[in-house]
ChimeraX commands (.cxc) that place a marker at each C-alpha (Angstrom):
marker #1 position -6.56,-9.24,-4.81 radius 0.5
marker #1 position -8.91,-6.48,-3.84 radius 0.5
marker #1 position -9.15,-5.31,-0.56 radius 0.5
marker #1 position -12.80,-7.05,-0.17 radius 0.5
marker #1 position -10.57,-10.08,0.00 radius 0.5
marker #1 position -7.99,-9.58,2.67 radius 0.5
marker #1 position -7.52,-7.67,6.26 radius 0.5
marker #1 position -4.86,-6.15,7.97 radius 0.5
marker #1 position -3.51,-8.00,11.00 radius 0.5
marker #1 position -4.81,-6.36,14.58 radius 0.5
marker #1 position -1.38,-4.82,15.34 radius 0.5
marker #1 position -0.92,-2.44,12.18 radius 0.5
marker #1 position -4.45,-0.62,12.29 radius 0.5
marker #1 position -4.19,3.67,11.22 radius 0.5
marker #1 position -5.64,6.13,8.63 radius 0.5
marker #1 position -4.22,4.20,5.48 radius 0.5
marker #1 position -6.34,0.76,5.80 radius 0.5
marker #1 position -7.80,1.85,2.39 radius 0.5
marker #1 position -4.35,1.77,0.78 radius 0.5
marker #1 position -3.22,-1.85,1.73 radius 0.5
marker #1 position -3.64,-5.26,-0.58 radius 0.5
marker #1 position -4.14,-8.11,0.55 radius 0.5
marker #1 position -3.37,-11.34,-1.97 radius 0.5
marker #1 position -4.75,-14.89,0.18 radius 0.5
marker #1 position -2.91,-15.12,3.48 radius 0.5
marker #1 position -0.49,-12.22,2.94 radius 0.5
marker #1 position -1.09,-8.39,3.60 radius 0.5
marker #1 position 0.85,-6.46,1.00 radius 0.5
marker #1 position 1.81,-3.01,2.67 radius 0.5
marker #1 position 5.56,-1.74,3.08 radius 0.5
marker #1 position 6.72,-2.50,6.58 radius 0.5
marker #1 position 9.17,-0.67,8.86 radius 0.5
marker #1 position 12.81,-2.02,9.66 radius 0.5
marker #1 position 11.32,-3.63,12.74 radius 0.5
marker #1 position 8.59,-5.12,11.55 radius 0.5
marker #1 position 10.04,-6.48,8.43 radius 0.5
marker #1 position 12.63,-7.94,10.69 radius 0.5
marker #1 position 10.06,-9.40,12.67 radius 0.5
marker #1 position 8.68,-10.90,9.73 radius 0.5
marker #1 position 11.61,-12.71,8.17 radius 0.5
marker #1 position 12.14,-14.42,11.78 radius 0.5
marker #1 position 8.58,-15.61,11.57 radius 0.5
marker #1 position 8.89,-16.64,7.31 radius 0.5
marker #1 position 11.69,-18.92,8.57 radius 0.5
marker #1 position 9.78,-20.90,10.49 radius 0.5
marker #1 position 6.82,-21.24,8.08 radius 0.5
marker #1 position 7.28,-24.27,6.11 radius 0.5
marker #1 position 8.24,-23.37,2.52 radius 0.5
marker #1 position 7.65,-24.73,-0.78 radius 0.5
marker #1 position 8.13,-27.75,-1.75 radius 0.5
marker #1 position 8.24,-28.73,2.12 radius 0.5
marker #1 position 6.95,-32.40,2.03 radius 0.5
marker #1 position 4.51,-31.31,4.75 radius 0.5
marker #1 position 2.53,-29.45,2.70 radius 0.5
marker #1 position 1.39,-32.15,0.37 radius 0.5
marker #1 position 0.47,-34.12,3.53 radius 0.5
marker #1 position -2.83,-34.42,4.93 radius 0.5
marker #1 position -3.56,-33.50,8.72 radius 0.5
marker #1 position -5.38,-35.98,11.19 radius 0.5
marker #1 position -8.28,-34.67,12.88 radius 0.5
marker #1 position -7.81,-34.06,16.87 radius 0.5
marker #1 position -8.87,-35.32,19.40 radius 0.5
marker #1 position -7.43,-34.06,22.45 radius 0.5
marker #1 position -7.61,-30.52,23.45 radius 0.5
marker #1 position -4.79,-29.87,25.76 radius 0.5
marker #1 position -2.36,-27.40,26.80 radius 0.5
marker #1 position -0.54,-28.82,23.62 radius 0.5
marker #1 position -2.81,-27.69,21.21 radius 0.5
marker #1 position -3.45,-24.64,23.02 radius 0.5
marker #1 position 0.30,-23.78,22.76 radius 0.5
marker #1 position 0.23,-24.49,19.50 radius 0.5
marker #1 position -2.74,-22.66,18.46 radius 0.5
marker #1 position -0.92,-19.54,20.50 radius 0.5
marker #1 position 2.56,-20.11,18.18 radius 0.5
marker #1 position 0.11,-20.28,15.31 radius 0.5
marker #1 position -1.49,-16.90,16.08 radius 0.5
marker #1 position 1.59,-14.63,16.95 radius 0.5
marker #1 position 3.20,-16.27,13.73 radius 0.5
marker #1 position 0.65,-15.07,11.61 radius 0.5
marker #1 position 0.73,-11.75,12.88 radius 0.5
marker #1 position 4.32,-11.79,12.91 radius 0.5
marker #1 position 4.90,-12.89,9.08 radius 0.5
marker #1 position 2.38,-10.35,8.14 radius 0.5
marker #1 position -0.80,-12.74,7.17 radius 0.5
marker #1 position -4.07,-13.15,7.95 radius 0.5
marker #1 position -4.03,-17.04,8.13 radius 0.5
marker #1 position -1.74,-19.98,9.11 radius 0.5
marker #1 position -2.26,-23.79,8.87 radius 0.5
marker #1 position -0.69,-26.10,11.60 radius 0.5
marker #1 position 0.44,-27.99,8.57 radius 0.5
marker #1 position 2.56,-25.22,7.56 radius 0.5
marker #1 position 4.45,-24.92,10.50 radius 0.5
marker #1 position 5.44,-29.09,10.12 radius 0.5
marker #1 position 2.01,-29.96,12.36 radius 0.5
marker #1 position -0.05,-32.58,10.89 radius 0.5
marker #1 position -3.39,-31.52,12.77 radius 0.5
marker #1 position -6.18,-30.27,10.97 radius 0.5
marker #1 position -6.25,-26.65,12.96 radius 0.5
marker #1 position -5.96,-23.62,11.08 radius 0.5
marker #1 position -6.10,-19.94,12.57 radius 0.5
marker #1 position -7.45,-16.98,10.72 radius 0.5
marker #1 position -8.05,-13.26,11.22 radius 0.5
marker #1 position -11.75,-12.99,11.82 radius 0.5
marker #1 position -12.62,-9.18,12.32 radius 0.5
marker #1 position -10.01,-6.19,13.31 radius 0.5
marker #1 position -9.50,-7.25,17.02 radius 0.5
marker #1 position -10.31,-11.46,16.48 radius 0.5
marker #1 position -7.73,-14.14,15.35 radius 0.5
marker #1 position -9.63,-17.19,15.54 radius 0.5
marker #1 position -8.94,-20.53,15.37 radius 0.5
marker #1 position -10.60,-23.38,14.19 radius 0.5
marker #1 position -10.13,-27.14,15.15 radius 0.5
marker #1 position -11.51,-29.81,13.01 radius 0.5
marker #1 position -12.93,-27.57,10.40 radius 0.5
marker #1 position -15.46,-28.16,7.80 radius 0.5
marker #1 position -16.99,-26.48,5.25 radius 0.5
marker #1 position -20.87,-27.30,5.27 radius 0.5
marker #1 position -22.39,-24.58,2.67 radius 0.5
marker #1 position -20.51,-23.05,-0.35 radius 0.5
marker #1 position -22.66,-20.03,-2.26 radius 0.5
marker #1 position -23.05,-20.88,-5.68 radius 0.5
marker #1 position -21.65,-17.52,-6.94 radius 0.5
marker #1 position -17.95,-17.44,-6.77 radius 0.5
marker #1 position -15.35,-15.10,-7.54 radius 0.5
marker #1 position -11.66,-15.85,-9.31 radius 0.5
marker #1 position -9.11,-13.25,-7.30 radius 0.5
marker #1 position -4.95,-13.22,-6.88 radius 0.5
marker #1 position -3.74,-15.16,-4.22 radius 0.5
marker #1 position -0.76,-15.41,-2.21 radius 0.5
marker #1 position 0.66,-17.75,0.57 radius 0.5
marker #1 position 3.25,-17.42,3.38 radius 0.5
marker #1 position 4.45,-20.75,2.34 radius 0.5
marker #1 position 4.97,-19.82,-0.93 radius 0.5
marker #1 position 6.95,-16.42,-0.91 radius 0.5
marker #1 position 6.37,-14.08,-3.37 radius 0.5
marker #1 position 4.08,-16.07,-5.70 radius 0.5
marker #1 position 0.85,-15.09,-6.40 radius 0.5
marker #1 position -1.66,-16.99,-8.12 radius 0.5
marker #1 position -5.37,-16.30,-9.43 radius 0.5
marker #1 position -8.10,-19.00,-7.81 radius 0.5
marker #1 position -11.98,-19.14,-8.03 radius 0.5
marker #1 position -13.83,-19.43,-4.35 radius 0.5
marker #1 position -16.74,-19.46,-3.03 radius 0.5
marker #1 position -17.50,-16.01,-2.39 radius 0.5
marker #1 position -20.05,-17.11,0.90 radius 0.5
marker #1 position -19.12,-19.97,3.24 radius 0.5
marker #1 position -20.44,-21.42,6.25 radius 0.5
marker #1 position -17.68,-23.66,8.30 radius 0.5
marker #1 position -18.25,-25.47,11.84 radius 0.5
marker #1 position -15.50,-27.15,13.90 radius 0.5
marker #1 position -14.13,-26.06,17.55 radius 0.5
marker #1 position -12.03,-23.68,19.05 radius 0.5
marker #1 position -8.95,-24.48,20.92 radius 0.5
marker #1 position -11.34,-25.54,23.67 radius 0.5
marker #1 position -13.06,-28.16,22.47 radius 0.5
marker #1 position -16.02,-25.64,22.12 radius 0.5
marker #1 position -18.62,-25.90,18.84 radius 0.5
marker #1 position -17.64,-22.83,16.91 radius 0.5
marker #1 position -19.74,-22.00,13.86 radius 0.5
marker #1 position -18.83,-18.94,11.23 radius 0.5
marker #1 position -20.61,-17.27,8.40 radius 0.5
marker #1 position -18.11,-15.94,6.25 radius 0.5
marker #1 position -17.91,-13.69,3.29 radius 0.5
marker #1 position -15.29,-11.84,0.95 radius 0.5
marker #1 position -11.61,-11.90,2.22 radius 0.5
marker #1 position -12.95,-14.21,5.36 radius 0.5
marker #1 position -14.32,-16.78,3.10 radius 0.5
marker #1 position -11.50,-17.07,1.38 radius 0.5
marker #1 position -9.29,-17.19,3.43 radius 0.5
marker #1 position -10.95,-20.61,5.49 radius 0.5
marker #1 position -11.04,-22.29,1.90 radius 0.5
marker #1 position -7.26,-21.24,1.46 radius 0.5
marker #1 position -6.59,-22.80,5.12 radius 0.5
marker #1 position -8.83,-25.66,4.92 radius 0.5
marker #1 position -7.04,-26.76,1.47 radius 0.5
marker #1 position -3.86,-26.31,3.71 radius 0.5
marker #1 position -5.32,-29.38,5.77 radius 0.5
marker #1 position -5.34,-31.72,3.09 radius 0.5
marker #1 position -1.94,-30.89,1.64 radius 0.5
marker #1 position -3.76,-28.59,-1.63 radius 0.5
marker #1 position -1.97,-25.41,-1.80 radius 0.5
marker #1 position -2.98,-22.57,-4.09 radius 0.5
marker #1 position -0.47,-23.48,-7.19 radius 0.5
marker #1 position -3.07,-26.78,-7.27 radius 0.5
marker #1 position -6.11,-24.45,-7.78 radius 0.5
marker #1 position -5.28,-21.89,-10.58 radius 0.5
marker #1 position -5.63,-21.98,-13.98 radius 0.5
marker #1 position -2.82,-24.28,-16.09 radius 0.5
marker #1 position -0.87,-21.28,-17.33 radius 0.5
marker #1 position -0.79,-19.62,-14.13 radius 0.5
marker #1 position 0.55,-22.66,-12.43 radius 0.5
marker #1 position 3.25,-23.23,-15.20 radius 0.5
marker #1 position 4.18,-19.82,-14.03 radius 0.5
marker #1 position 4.61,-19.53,-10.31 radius 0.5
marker #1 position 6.24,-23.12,-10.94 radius 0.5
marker #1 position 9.22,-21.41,-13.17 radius 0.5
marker #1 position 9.51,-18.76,-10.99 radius 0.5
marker #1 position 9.76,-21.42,-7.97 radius 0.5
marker #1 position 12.37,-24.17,-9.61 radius 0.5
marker #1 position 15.50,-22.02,-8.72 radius 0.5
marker #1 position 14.32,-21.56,-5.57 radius 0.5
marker #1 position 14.22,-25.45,-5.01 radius 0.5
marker #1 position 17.47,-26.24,-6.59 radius 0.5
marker #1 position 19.18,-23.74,-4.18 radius 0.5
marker #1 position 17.69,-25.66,-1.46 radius 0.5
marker link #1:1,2 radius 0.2
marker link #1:2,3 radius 0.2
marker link #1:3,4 radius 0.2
marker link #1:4,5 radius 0.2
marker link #1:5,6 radius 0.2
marker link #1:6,7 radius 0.2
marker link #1:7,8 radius 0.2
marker link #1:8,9 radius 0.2
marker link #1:9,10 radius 0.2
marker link #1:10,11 radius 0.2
marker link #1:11,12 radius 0.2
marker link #1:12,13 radius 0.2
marker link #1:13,14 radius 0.2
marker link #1:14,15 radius 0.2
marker link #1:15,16 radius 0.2
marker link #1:16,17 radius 0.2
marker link #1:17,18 radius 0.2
marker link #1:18,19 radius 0.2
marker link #1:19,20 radius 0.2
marker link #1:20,21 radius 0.2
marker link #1:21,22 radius 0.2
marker link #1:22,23 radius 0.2
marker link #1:23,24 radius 0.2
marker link #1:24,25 radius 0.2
marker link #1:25,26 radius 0.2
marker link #1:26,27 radius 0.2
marker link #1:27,28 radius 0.2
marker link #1:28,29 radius 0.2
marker link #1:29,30 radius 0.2
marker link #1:30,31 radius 0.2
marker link #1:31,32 radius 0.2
marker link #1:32,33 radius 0.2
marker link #1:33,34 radius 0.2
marker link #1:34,35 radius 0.2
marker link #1:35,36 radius 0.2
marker link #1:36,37 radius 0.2
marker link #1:37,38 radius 0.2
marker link #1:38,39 radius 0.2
marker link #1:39,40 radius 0.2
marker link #1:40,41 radius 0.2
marker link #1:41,42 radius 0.2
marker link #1:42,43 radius 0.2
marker link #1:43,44 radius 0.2
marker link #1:44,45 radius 0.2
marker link #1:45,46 radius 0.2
marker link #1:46,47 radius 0.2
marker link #1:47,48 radius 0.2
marker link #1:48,49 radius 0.2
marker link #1:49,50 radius 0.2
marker link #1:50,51 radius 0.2
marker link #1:51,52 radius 0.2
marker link #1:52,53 radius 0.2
marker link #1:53,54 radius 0.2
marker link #1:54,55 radius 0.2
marker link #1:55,56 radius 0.2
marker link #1:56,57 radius 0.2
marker link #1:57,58 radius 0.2
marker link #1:58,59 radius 0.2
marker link #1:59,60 radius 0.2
marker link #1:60,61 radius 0.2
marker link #1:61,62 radius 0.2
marker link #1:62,63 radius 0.2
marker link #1:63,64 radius 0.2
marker link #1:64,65 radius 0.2
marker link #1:65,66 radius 0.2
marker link #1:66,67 radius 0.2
marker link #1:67,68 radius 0.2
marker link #1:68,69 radius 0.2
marker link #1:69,70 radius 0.2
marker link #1:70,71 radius 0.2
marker link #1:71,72 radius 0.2
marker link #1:72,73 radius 0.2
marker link #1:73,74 radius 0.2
marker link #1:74,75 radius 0.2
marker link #1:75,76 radius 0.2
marker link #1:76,77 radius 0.2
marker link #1:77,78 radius 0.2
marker link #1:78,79 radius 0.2
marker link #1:79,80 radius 0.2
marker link #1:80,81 radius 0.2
marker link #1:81,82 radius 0.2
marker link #1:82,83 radius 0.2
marker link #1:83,84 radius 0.2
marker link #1:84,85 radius 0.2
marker link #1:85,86 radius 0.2
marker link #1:86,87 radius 0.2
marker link #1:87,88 radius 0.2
marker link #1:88,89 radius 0.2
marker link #1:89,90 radius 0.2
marker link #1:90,91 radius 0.2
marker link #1:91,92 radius 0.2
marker link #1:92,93 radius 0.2
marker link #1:93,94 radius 0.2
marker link #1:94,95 radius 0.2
marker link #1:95,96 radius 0.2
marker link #1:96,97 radius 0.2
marker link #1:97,98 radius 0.2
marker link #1:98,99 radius 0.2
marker link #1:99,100 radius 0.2
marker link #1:100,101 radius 0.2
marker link #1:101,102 radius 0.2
marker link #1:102,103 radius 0.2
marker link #1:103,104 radius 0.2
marker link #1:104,105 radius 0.2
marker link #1:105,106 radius 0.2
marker link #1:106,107 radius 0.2
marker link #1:107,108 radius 0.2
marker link #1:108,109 radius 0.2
marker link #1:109,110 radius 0.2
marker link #1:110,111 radius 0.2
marker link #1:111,112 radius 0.2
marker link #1:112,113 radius 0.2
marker link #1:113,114 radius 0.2
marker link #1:114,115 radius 0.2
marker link #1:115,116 radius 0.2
marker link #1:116,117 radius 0.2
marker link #1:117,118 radius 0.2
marker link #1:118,119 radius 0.2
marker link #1:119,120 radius 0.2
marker link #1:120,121 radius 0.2
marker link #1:121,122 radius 0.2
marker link #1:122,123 radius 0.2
marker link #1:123,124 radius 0.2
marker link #1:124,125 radius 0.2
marker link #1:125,126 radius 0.2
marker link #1:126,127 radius 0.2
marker link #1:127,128 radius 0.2
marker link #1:128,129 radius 0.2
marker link #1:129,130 radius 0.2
marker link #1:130,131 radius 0.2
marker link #1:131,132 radius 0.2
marker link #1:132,133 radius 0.2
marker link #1:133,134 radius 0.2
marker link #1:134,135 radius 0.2
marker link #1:135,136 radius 0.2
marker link #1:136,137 radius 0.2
marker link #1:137,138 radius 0.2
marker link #1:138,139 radius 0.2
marker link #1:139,140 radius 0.2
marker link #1:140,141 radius 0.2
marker link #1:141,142 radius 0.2
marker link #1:142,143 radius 0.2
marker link #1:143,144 radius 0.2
marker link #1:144,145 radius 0.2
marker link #1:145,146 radius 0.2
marker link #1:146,147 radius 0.2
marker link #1:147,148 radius 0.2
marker link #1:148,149 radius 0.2
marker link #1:149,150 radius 0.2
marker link #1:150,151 radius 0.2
marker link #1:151,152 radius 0.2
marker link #1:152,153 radius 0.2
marker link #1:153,154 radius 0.2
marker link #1:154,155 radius 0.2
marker link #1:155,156 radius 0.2
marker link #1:156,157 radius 0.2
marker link #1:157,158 radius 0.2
marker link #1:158,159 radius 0.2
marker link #1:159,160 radius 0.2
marker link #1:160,161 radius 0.2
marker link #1:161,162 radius 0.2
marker link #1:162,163 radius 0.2
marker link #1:163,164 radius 0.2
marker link #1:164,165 radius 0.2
marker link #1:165,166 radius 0.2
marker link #1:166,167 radius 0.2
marker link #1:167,168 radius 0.2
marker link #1:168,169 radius 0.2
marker link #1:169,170 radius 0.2
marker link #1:170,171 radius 0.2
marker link #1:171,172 radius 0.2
marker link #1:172,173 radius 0.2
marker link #1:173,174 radius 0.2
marker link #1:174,175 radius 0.2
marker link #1:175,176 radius 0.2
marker link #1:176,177 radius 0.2
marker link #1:177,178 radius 0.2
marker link #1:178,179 radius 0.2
marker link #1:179,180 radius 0.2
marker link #1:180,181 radius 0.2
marker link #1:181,182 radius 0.2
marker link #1:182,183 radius 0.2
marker link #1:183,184 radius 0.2
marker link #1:184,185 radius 0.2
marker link #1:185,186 radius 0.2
marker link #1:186,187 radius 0.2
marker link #1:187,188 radius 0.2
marker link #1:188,189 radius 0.2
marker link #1:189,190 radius 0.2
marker link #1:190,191 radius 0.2
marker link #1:191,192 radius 0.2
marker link #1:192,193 radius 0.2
marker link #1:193,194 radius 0.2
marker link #1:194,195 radius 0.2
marker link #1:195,196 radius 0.2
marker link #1:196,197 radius 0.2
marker link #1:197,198 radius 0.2
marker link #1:198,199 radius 0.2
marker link #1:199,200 radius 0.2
marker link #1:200,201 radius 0.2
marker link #1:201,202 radius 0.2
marker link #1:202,203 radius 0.2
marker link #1:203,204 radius 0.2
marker link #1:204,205 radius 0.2
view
């Protein structure tokens, strides 16, 4: 993916933004011993293909607690963590339809209840990649504009305008919510693909 369609997590900001690629929810950039270490301890407790509860669908919610506040907090240093800029509650074995997203440089938001009310006709096809599914990436047409209203951990109306790497990110995370993942969006040949490239990984399992 280009670099239109991704951004660097808030805690690795310097001189070489231009040289980083982003592919969906994962920032590809070479890490240091720490931070890679940091990252494997968050990957392995990301849900990972073929987890059963990513094919699920989340239920809305409709209490916002100190639960769901802790939650969306896990969620958030998770992502950051496993070096992504997105991270669905369903991935981490939550069935609530929450999702949390890097919104500018110094914002991770998250959204509660999210929906997708206007899609721009003019869409783009780009590489994507997932922290759920390690390694893979897969191309997938979005929406390049996208307007998508829910609330925040708050219970407060939240309403974004997103573009580029932000609007597809929300359409990568809001498929998350109803158990599609990325390998269910791409073309035939590239899902034939990623799936050899994923079948010894599910009979060492």
């Amino acid at each position: 993916m280009h670099d239109h369609d991704g951004h660097r997590d808030h805690d690795e900001r310097d001189e070489h933004d231009h040289e980083d690629h982003f592919e969906g929810q994962v920032i590809d950039e070479e890490l240091d011993p720490e931070r890679t270490a940091r990252r494997r301890i968050a990957l392995a407790q990301i849900r990972q293909y073929p987890d059963a509860a990513l094919k699920m669908k989340a239920r809305p919610v409709a209490e916002f607690d100190d639960e769901l506040r802790d939650l969306v907090d896990r969620m958030k240093l998770l992502m950051v963590d496993a070096n992504g800029i997105g991270l669905a509650a369903t991935q981490v074995g939550v069935l609530r339809r929450v999702f949390v997203f890097q919104r500018a440089e110094d914002e991770i938001a998250a959204i509660v209840n999210p929906e997708i009310v206007e899609r721009s006709e003019e869409t783009d096809v780009a590489d994507e990649g997932c922290l759920s599914i390690q390694g893979i990436s897969v191309p997938v047409e979005r929406s390049l504009e996208v307007t998508i209203v829910g609330q925040d951990e708050s219970g407060q109306d939240v309403r974004y305008e997103l573009d580029d790497y932000a609007a597809r990110c929300v359409q990568h995370e809001a498929d998350h919510l109803d158990g599609v993942l990325m390998i269910d969006r791409t073309t035939p040949e590239a899902r034939r693909e990623a799936l050899g490239m994923l079948r010894p990984r599910i009979v060492l399992t």
